[in-house]
Phi, psi and omega in degrees: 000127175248133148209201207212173179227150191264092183298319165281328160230044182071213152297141197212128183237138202229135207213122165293187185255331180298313186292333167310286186318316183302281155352288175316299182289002192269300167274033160123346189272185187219153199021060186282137194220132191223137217229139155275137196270313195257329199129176172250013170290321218289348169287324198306344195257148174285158198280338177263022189269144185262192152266356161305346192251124203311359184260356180279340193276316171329299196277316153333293181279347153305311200318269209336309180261013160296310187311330174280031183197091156331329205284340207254338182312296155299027169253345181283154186291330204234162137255148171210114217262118163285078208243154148244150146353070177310000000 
């Protein structure tokens, strides 16, 4: 984990995906499941791009199918870690 400080948005944490995971079962949870929030697709959309634009359905269904290869997670800009509670 590396992190870093931000003036404008504070401490900023940069996480492998193995590490995240770890994290996660460390503090107490169980069935960590870890999803790329945009994908590994996700440069490909211009920043003014709606949702109306045929390249967004492109990249959603990379995300889907990324999800299913650990190797591709990190490749997403965001993670977003799924746990339950012991």
């Amino acid at each position: 984990m590396v992190s870093t400080v931000n003036r404008a948005r504070g401490v900023l944490y940069f996480h492998r995906t193995s590490e995240l995971a770890d994290k996660v079962f460390a503090a107490g949870f169980e069935h960590v499941d870890l999803t790329g929030v945009q994908g590994p697709a996700w440069p490909i959309l211009p920043s003014d791009c709606g949702p109306d634009d045929p390249r967004v359905g492109h990249v959603v269904a990379v995300a889907n199918l990324a999800d299913d290869d650990p190797a591709l997670l990190g490749a997403s800009n965001h993670l977003l870690a799924r746990a339950t509670w012991s």
